[in-house]
N, C-alpha and C positions, 0 to 999 in steps of 0.2 A: 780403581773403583768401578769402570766399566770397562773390564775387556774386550768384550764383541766390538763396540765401539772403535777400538783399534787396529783391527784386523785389516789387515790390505791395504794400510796408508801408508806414507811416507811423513816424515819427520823432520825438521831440523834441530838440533838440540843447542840450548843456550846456556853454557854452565855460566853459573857466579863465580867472579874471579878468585875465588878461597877452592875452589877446584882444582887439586891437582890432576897429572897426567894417571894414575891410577884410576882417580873416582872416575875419570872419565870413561876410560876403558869398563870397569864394572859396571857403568850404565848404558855403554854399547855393548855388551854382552849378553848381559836383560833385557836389552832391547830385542836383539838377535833372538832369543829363547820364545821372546811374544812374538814372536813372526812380524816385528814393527819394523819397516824399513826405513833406514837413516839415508837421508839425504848430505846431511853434513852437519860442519859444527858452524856458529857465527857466535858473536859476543866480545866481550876483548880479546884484543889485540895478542894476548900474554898466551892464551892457549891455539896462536894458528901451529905453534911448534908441535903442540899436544895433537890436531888434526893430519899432521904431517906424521908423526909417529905412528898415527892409527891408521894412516892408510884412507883417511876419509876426505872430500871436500872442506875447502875453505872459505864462507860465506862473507863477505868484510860484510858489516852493518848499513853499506848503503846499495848493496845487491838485490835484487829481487828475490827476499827471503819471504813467508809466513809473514812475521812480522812488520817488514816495510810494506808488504803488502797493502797493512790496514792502514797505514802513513800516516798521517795526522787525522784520521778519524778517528781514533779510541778520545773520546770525551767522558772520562770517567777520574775520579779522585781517589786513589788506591788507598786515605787515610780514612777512608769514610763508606764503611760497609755499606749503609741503604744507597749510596748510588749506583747505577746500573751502568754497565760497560755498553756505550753504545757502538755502534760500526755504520758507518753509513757508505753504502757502494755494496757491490755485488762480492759475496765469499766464494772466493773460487773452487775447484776439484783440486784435491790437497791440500786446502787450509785446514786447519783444527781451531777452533777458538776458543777456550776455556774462561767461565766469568765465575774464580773465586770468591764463593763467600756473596756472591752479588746476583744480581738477575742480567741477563743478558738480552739485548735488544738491537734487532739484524732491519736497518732500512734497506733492502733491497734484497735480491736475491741470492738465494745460497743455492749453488749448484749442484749436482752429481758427483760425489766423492768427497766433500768437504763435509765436515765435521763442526755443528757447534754444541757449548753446553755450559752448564751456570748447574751452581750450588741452587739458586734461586729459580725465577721461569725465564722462562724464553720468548721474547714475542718476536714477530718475524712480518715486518711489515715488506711482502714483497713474495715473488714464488719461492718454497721450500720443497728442493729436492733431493737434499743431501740429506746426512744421520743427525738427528738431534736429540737430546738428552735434559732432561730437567731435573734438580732437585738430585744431582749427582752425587753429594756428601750423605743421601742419603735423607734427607729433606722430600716426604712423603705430600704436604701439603702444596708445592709446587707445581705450577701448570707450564703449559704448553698455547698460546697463541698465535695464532696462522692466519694472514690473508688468502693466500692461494696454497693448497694441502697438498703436499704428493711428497713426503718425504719414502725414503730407502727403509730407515729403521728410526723407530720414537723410542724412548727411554724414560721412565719415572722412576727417580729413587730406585733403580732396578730391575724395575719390572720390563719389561721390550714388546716391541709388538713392531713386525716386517712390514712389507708395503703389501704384501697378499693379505695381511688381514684387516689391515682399515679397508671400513666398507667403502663399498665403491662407491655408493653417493655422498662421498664426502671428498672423494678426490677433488681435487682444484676447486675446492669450497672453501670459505672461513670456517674454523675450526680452531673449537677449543680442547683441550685433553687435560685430562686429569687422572690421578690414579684413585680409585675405589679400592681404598684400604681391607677393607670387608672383604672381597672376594679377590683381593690381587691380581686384578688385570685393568688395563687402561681403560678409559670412558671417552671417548668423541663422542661430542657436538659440536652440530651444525651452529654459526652466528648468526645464519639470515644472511 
């Protein structure tokens, strides 16, 4: 949904155990083709055979993957779409965070090279210096909220905008964004 978004990261990939050693491969393949770098596979136990075949890393589930990463901070109810995926700690350079269907909310800081993004918004209580994406399925009415501003690349429903075009008085500001449907390009504001 957002290619650019993926560009020059790395990845760990988590198939569900109905994964055979095929799917696997055709989606390290695809992977390969988006210039997405795989780090490895983790997940069950049933596919370390399948990471051995490919040539790739083996993450067991209590490695320092992406996802142990955020360890017991995701406080979120995956049966219940209006809850928001929350993370609390710092997202580091090479994390990706994705919040399905839900809005996504960062207590702390995201770094240079980490990736977050929600169907829904994003708020980001802390400095934002990595890529962030809102309203990613395409969810036009979707914001963006920042305590301290200075991301790489913003994204709405599509639309992008680099760090060379937010104005520069809004660098290391509160900042809201939104897309202005109307002329398809993003709107910063300052919060005070």
């Amino acid at each position: 949904m957002a290619p650019s978004l993926m560009q020059e990261i790395a990845i760990i990939l988590k198939p569900s155990v109905e994964h055979r050693t095929e799917d696997i491969r055709q989606a390290v393949d695809t992977l390969g083709r988006l210039d997405v770098r795989l780090i490895g596979l983790t997940g069950d136990p049933c596919h370390r055979v399948a990471a051995a075949t490919l040539g790739l890393s083996w993450l067991s589930s209590n490695t320092s993957s992406a996802e142990s990463e955020l360890g017991s901070y995701q406080k979120a109810e995956d049966s219940v779409r209006e809850m928001a995926l929350v993370i609390e700690g710092p997202v580091r350079s090479g994390v990706q965070i994705y919040a399905k269907d839900r809005d996504l909310v960062v207590i702390g800081q995201v770094s240079e090279g980490a990736e977050i993004m929600a169907d829904g918004h994003v708020h980001v209580y802390g400095r934002l210096r990595g890529r962030v994406a809102a309203g990613v399925g395409g969810q036009t009415g979707s914001e963006i909220f920042c305590v301290t501003f200075g991301p790489e690349l913003v994204s709405i429903a599509g639309t992008y905008c680099g760090f060379d075009q937010i104005p520069s008085n809004l660098r290391s500001a509160r900042v809201r964004v939104k897309l202005d449907a109307n002329a398809h390009v993003l709107a910063f504001t300052s919060m005070g």
